[in-house]
Residue frames as qw, qx, qy, qz and C-alpha x, y, z in Angstrom:
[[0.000, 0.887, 0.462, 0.000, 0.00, 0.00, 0.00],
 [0.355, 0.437, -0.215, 0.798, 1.69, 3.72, -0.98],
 [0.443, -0.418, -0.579, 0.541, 1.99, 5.34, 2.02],
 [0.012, -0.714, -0.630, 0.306, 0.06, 8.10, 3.62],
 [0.044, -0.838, -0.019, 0.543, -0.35, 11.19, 1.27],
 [0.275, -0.506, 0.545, 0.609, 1.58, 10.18, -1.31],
 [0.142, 0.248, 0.638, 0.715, -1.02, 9.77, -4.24],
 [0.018, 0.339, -0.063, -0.938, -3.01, 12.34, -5.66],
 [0.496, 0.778, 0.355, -0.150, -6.07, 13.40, -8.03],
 [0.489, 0.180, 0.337, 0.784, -4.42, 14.29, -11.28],
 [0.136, 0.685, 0.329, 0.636, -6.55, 17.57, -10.66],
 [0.251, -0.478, -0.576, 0.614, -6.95, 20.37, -8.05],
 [0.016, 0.880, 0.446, 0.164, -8.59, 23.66, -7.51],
 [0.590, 0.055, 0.087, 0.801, -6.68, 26.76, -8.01],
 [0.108, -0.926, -0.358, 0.043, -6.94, 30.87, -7.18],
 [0.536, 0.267, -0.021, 0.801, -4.80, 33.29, -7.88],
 [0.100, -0.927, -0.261, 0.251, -4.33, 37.07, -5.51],
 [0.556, 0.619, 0.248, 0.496, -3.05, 39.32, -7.36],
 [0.432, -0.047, -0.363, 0.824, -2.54, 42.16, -4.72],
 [0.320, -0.012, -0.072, -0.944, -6.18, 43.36, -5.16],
 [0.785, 0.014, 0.331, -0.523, -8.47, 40.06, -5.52],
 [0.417, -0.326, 0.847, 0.055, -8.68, 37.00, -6.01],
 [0.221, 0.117, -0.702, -0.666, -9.09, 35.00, -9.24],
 [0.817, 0.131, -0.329, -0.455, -11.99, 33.12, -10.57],
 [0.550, -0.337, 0.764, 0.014, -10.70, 29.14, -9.27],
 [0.690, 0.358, -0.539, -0.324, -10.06, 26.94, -11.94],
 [0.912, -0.129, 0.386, -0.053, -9.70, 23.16, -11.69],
 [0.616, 0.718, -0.315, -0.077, -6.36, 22.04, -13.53],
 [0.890, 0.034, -0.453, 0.046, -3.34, 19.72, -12.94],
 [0.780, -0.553, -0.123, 0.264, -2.02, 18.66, -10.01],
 [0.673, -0.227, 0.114, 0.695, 1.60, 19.16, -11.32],
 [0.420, 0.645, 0.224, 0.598, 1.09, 22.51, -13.24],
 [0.518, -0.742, -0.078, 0.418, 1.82, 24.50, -10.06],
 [0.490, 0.648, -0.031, 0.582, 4.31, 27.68, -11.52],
 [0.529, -0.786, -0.089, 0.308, 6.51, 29.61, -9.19],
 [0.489, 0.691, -0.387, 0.366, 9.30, 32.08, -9.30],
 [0.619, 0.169, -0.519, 0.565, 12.42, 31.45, -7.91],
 [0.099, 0.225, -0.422, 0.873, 12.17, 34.43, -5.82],
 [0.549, -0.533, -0.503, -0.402, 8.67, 33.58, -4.10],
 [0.215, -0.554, 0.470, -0.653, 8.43, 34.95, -1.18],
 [0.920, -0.325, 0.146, -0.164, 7.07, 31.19, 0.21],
 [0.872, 0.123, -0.292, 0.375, 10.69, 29.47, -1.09],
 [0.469, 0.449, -0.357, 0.671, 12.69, 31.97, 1.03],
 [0.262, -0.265, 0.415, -0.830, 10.57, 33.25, 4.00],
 [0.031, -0.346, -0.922, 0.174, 7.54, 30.22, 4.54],
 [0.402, 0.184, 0.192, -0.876, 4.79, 32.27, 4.03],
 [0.536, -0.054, -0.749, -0.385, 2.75, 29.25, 3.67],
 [0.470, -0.027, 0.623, -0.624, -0.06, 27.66, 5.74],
 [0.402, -0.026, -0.833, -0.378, -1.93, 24.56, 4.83],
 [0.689, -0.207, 0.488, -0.494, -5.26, 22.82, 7.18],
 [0.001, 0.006, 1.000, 0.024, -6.32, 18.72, 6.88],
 [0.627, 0.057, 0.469, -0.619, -9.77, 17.21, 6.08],
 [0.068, -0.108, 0.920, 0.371, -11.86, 14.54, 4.92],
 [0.701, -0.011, -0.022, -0.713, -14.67, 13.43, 3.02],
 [0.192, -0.089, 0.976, -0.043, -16.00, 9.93, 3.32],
 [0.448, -0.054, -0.706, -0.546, -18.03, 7.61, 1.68],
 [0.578, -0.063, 0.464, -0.669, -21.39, 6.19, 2.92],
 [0.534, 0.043, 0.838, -0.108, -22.99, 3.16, 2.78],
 [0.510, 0.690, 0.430, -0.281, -25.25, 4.54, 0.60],
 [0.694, 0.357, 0.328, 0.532, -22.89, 6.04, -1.75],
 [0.008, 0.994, 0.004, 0.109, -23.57, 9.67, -0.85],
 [0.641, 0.074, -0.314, 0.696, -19.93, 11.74, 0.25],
 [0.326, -0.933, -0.133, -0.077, -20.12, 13.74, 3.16],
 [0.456, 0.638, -0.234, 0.574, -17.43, 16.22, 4.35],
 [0.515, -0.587, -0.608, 0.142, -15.95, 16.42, 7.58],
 [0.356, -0.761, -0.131, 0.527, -16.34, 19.75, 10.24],
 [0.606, 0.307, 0.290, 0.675, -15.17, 21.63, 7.09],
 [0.095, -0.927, -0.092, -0.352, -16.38, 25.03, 8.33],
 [0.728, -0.656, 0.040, 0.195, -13.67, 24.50, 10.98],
 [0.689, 0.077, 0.267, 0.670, -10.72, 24.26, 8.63],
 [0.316, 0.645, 0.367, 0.591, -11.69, 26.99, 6.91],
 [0.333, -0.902, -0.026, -0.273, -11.93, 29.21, 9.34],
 [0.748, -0.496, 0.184, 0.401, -8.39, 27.93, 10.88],
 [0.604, 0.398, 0.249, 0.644, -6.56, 28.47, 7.37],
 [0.038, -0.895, -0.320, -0.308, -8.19, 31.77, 7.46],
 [0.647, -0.762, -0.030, 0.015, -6.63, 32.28, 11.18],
 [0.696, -0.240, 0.384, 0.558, -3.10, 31.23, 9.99],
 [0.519, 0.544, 0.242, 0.613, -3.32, 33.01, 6.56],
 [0.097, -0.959, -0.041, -0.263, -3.88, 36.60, 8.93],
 [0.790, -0.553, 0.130, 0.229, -1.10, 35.10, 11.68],
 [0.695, -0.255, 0.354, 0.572, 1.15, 34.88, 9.13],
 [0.247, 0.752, 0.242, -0.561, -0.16, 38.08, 7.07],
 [0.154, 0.056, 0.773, 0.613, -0.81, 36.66, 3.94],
 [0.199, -0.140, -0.360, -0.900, -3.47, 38.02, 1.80],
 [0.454, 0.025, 0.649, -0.610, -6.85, 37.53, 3.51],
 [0.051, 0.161, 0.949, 0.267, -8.58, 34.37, 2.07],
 [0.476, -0.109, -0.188, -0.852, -11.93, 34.25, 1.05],
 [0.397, -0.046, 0.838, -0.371, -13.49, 31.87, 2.91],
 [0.778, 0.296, 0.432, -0.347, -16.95, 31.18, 0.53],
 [0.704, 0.522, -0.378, -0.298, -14.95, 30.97, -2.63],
 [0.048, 0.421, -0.897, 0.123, -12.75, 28.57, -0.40],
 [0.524, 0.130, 0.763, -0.355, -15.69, 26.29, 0.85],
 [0.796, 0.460, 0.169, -0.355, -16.65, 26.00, -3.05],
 [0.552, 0.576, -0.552, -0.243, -13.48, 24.81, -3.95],
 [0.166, -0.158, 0.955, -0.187, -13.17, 22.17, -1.63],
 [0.410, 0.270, -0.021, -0.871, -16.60, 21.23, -3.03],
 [0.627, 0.689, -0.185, -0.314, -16.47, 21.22, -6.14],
 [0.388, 0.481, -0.784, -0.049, -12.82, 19.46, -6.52],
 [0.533, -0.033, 0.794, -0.292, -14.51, 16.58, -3.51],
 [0.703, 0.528, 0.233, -0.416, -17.83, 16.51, -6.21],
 [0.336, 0.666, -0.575, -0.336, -15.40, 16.12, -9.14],
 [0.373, 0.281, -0.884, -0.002, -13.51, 13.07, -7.89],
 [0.628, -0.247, 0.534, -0.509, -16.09, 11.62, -5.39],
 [0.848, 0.283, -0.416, -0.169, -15.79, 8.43, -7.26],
 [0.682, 0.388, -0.525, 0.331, -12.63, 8.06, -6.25],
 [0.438, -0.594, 0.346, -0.579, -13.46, 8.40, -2.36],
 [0.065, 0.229, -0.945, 0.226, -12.17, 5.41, -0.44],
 [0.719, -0.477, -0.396, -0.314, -14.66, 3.05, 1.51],
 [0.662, -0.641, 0.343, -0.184, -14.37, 2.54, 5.13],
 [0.648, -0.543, -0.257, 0.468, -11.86, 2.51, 6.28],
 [0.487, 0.238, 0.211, 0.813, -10.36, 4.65, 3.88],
 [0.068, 0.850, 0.447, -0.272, -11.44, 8.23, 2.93],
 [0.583, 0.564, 0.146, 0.566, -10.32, 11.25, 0.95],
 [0.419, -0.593, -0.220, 0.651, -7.97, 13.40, 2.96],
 [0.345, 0.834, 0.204, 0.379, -8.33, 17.16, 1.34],
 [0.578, -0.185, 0.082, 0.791, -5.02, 19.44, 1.69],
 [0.046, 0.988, 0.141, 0.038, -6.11, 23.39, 1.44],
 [0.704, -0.189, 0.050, 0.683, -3.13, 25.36, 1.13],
 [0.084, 0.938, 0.326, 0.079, -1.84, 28.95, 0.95],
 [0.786, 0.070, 0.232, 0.569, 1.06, 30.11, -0.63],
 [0.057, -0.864, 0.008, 0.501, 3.10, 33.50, -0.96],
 [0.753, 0.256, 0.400, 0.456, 4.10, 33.65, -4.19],
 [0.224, 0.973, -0.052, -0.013, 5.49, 37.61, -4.84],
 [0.822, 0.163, -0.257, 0.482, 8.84, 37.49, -6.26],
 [0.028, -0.750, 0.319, -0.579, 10.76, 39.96, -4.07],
 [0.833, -0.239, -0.448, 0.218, 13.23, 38.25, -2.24],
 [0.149, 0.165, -0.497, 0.839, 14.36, 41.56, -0.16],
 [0.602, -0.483, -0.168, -0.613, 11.06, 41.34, 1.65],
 [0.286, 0.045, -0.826, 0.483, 12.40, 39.45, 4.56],
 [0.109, -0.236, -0.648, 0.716, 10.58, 41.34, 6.93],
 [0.397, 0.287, -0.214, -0.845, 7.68, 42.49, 4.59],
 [0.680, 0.402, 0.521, -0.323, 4.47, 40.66, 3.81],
 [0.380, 0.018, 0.717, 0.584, 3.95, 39.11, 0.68],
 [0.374, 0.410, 0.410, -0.724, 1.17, 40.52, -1.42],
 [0.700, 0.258, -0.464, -0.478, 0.46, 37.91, -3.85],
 [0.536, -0.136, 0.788, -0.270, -0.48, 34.56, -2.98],
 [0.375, 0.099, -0.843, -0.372, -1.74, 31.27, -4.31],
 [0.613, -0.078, 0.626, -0.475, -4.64, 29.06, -2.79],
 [0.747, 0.237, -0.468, -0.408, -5.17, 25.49, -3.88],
 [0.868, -0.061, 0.350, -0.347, -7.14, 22.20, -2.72],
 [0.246, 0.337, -0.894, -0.165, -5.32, 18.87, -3.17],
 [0.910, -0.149, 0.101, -0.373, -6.95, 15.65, -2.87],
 [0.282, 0.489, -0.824, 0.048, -5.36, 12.51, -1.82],
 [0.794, -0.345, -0.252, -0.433, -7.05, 9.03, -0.93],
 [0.040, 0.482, -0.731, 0.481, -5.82, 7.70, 2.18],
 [0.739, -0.402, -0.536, -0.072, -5.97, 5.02, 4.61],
 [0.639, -0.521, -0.060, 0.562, -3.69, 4.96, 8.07],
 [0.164, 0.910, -0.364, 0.109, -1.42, 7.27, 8.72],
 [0.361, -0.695, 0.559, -0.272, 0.25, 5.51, 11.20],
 [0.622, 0.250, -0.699, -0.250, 1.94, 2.38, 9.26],
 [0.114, 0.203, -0.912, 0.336, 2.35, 0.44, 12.78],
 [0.462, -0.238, -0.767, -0.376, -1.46, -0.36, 12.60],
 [0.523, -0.684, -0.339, -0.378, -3.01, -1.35, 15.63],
 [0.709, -0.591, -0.351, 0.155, -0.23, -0.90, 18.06],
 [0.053, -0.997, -0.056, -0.004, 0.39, 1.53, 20.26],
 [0.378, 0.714, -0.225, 0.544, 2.98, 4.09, 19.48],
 [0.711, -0.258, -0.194, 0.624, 6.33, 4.90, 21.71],
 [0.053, 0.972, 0.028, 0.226, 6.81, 8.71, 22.58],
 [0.700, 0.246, -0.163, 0.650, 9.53, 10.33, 23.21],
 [0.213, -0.957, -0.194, 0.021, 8.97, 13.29, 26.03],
 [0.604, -0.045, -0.158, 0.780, 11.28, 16.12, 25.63],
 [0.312, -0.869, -0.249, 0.292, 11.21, 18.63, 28.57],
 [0.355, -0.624, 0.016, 0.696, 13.58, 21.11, 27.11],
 [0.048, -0.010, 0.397, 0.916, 12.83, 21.98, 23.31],
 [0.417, 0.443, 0.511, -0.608, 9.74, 23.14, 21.72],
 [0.638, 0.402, 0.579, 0.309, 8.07, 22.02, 18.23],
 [0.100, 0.735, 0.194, 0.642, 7.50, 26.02, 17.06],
 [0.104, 0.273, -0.197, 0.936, 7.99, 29.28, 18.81],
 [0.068, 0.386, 0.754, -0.527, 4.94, 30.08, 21.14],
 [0.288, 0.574, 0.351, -0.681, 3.35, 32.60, 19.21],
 [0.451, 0.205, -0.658, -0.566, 3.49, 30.42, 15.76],
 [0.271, -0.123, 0.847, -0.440, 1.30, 27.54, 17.43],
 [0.522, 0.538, 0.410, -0.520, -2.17, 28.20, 16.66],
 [0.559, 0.676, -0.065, -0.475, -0.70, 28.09, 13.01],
 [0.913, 0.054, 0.403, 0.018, -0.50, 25.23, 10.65],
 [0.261, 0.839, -0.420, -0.226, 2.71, 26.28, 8.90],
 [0.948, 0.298, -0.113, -0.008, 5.13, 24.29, 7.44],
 [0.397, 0.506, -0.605, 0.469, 7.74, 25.29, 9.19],
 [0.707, -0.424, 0.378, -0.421, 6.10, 24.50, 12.43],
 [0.979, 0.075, 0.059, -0.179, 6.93, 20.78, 11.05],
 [0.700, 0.466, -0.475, 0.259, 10.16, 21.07, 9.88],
 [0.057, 0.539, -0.690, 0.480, 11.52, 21.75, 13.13],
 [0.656, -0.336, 0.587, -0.336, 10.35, 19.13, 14.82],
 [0.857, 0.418, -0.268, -0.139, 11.64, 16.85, 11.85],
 [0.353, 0.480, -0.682, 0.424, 15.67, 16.31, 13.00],
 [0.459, -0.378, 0.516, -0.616, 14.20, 15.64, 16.85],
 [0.843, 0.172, 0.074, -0.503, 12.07, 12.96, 15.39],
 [0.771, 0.400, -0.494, 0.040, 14.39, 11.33, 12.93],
 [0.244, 0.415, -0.777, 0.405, 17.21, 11.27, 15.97],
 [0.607, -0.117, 0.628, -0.473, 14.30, 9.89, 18.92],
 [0.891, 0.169, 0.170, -0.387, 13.45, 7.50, 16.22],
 [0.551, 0.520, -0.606, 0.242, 17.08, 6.39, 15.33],
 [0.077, 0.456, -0.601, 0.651, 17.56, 6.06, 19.44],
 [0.266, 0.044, 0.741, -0.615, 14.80, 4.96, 20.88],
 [0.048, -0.182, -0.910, -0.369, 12.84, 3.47, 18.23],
 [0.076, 0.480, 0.382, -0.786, 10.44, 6.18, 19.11],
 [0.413, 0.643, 0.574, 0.295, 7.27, 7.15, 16.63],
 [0.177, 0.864, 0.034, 0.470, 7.06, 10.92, 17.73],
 [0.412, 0.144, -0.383, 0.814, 8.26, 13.26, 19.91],
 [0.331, -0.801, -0.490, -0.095, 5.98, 14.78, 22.78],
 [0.275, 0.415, -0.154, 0.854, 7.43, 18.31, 23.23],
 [0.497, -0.688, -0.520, 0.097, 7.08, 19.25, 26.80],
 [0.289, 0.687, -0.215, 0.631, 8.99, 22.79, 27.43],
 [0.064, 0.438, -0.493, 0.749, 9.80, 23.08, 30.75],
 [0.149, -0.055, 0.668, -0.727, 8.01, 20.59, 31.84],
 [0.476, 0.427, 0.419, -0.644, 4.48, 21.32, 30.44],
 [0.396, 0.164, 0.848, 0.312, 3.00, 18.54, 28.31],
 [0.366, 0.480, 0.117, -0.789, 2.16, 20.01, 25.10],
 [0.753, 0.460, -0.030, -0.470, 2.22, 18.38, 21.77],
 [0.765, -0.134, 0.454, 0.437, 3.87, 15.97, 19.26],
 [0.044, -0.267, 0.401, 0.875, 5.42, 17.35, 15.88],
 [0.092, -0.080, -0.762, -0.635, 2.36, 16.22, 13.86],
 [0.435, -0.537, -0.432, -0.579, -0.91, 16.11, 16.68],
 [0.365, -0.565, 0.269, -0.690, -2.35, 16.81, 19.76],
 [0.568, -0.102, -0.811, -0.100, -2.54, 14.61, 22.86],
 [0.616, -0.458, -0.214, -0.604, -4.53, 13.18, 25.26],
 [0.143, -0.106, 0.821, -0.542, -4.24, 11.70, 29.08],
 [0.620, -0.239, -0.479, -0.574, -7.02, 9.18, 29.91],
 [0.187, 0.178, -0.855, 0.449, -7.36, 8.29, 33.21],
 [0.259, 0.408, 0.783, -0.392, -10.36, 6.11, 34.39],
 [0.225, 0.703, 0.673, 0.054, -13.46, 8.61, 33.39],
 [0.008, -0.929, 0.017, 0.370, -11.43, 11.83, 32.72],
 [0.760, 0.470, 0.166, 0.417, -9.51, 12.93, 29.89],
 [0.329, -0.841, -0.092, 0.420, -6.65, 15.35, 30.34],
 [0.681, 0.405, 0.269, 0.548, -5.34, 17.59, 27.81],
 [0.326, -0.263, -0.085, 0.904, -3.69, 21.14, 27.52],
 [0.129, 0.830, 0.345, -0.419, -6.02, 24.00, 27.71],
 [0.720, 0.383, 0.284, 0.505, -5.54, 25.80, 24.48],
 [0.070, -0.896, -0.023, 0.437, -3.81, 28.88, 23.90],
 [0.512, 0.738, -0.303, -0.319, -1.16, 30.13, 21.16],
 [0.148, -0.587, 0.790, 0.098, 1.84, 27.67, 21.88],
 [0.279, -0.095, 0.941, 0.166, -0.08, 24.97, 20.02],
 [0.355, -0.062, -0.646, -0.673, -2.62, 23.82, 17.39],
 [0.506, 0.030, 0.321, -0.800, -6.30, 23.96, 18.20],
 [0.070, 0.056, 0.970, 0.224, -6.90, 20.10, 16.69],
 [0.596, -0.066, -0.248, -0.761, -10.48, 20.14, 14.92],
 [0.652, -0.090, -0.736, -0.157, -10.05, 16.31, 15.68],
 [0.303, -0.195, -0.702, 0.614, -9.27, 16.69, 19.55],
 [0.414, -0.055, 0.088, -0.904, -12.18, 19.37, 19.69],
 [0.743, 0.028, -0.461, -0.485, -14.48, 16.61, 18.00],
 [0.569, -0.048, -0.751, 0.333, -12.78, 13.71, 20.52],
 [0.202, 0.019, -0.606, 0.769, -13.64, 16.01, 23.51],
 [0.558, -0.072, -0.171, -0.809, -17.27, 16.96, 22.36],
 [0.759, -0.060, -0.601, -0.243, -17.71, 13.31, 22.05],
 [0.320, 0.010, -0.782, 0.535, -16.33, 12.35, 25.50],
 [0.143, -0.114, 0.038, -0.982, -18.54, 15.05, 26.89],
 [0.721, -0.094, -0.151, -0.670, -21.72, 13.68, 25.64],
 [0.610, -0.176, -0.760, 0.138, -20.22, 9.98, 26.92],
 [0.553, -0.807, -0.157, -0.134, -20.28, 11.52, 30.25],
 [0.747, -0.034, -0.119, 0.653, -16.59, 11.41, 30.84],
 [0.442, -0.802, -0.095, 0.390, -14.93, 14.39, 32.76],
 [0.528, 0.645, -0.113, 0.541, -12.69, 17.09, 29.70],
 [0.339, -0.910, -0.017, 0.236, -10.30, 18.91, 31.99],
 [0.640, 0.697, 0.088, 0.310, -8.40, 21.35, 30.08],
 [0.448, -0.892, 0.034, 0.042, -5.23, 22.49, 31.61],
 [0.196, 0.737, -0.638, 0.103, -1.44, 22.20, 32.55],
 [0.999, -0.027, -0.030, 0.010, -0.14, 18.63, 32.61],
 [0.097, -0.883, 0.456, -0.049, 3.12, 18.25, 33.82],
 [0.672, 0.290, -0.671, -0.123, 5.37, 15.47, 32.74],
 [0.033, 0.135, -0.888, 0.438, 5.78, 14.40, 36.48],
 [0.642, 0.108, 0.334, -0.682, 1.89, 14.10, 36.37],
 [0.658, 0.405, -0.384, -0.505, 1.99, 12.61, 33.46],
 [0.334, 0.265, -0.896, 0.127, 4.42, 9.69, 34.41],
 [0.238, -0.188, 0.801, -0.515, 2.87, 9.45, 37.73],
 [0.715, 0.291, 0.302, -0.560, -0.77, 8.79, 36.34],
 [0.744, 0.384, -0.319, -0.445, 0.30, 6.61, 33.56],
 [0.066, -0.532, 0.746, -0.396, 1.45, 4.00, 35.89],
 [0.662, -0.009, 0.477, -0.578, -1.91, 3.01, 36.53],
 [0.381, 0.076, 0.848, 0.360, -2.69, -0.15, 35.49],
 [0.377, 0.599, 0.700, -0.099, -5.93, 1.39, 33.68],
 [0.039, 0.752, -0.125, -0.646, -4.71, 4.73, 32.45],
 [0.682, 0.403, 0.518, 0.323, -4.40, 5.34, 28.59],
 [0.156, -0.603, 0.239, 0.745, -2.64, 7.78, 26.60],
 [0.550, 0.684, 0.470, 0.092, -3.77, 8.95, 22.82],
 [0.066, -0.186, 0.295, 0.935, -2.26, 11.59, 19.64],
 [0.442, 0.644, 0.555, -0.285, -5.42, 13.13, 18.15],
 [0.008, 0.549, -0.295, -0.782, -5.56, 14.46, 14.46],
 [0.799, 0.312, 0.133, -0.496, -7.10, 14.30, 11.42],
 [0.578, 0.436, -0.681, -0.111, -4.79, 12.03, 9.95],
 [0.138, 0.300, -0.858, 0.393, -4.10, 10.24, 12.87],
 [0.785, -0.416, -0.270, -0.371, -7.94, 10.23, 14.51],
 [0.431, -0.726, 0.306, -0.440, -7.26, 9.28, 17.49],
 [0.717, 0.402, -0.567, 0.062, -4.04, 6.73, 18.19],
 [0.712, -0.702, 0.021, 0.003, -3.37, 4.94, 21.20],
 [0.286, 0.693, -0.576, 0.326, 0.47, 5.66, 22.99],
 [0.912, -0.080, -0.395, 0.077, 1.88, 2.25, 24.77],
 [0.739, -0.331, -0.161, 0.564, 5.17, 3.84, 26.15],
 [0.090, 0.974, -0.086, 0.188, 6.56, 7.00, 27.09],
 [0.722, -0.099, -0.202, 0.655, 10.56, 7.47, 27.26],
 [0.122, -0.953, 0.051, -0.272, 12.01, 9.70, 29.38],
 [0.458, -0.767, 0.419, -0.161, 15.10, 10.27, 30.55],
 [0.340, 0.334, -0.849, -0.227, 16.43, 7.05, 28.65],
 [0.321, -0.034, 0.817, -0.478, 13.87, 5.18, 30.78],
 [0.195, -0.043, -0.561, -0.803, 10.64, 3.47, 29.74],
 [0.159, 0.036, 0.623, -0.765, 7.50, 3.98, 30.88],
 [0.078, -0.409, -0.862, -0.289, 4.52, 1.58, 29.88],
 [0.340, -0.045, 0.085, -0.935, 0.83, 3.80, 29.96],
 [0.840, -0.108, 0.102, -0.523, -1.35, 1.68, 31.54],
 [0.960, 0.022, 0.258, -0.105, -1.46, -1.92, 30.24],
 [0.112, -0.554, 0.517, 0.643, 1.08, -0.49, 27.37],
 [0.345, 0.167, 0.882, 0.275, -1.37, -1.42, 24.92],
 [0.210, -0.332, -0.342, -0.854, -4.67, 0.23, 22.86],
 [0.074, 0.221, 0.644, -0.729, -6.63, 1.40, 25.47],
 [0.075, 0.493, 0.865, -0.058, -10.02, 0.50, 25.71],
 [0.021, -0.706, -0.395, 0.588, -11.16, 4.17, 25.86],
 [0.085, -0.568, 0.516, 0.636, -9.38, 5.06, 23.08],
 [0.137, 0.252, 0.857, 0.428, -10.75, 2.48, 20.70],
 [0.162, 0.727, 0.667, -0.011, -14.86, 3.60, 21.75],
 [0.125, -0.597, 0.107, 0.785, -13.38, 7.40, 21.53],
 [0.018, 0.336, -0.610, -0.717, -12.01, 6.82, 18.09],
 [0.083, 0.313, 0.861, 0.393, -15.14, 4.49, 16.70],
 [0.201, 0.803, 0.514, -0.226, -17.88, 6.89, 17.91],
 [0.133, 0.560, -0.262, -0.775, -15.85, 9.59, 15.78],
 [0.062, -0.076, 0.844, 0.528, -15.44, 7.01, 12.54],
 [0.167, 0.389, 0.905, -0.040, -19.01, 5.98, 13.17],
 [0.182, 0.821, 0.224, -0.492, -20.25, 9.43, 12.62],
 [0.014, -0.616, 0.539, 0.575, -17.56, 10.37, 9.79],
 [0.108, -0.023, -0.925, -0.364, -18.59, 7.07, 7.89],
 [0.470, -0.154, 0.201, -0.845, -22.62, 7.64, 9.12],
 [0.384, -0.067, -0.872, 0.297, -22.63, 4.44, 11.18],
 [0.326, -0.306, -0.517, 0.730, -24.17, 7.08, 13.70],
 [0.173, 0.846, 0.483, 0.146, -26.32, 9.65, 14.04],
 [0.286, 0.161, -0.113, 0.938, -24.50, 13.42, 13.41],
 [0.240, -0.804, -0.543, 0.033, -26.10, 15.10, 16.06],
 [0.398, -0.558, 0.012, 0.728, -23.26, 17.89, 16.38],
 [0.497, 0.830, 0.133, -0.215, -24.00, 18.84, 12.32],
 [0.464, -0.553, 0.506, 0.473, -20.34, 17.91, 11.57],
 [0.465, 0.135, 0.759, 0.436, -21.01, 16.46, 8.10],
 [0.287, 0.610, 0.115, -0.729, -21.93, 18.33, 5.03],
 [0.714, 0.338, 0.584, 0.186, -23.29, 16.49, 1.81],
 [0.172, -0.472, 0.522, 0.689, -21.56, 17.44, -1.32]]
């Protein structure tokens, strides 16, 4: 199977800003992307991208998920990182329109079609260091997907470091590509070392994220996760995972989690740890190193909580379930 992301619709949806407004969208090829050299995204990142999916129903219909959410995050990152200001309704008609196109080619369960907004500085004018771009690009990829996470159903090894951080504090909230690279080299070396999947970046202490999604503490009937603020992405999926807990009756307490909390509570024999995202959905974590030590979470296996978590999302996303929250939007 090719692995997560890596094939494509031979088409996407495409907009051009000009420094005044924004084109018509066209629908045209994947690879026909044009750039100068001197874009101000190849030299400074002025780029921001979000994650969603649509999925296939029994029935055959394709329904999008929580897509008013993305859109309204992109949006949040394209001002953070003052690139031109997106339109939001011509954006919700190209994700659409380019779903509607290929909806053929939507997975079945398990699968689904992960959709890749994206927002690109694209003025040449490479003395702008410190200067906004004021031309841009926006354009919707599609890519069918199963897993992300090749290691299937078992649980993932973390890697808790208390002294760097994935992104600066006040790039968090935004889904940048450079937020990723730097927590690429951390990765590669905890997974050379310690046969580690990610890295759970805990600054000083205070448990915040991995490079790629948000995570979760489960102990007994309470879920514990960092209250949100700028120093970290605002997961649509961990919103959705915490709505859902909510309505199980289970106990959300947003806050500061300290890795000595952390260790101490995943001891229990019942406790469960989780990475939430929209690739990921919601992934159980077996072992946490620290300190060259390892430390089993709970049983060190997929926690039981974690499994009904993640199927009452799927069950909605694949409408197994009833969407009482209005997440899904037919296409």
């Amino acid at each position: 199977m090719s692995a997560f992301g890596s094939v494509f619709m031979p088409e996407m949806a495409i907009s051009w800003f000009d420094g005044s407004s924004w084109s018509e969208s066209q629908v045209v090829p994947s690879e026909s992307l044009h750039l100068h050299a001197g874009a101000h995204v190849l030299h400074y990142s002025s780029t921001c991208f979000e994650g969603l999916k649509a999925f296939r129903h029994e029935d055959g219909s394709i329904k999008i998920f929580r897509m008013d959410r993305n859109i309204d995050r992109i949006a949040q990152s394209s001002e953070l990182l003052a690139l031109p200001e997106v339109n939001k309704e011509q954006i919700a008609q190209m994700i659409t329109s380019i779903v509607a196109q290929f909806a053929a080619e939507v997975p079945e369960a398990p699968g689904s079609m992960y959709i890749r907004p994206t927002h690109i500085g694209t003025e040449p004018a490479i003395g702008k260091a410190a200067v906004p771009t004021l031309e841009s690009c926006f354009y919707v990829l599609l890519s069918p997907v199963g897993d992300y996470f090749s290691g299937g159903d078992s649980a993932l090894r973390l890697l808790i470091d208390d002294k760097n951080m994935r992104c600066p504090p006040h790039m968090g909230m935004v889904k940048s590509g450079g937020n990723y690279a730097g927590a690429l080299q951390p990765t590669m070396k905890a997974r050379a070392e310690f046969q580690a999947d990610q890295v759970l970046f805990c600054p000083g202490g205070d448990v915040q994220e991995t490079g790629a999604a948000n995570f979760l503490l489960i102990d007994g009937n309470e879920i514990i996760t960092k209250a949100l603020d700028s120093t970290f992405l605002h997961g649509v999926t961990r919103d959705s995972i915490l709505t859902l807990a909510r309505d199980m009756g289970m106990t959300v307490s947003e806050r500061q989690l300290s890795v000595d909390e952390l260790l101490e509570r995943a001891a229990k024999p019942g406790c469960e740890a989780a990475l939430s995202g929209t690739a990921a959905v919601l992934t159980s974590v077996g072992t946490l190193i620290y300190n060259g030590k390892e430390h089993s979470v709970g049983n060190g296996g997929i926690g039981e909580t974690t499994v009904k978590l993640r199927r009452a999302l799927n069950d909605i996303q694949w409408g197994r379930s009833e969407d009482k929250f209005g997440w899904l939007l037919d296409i």
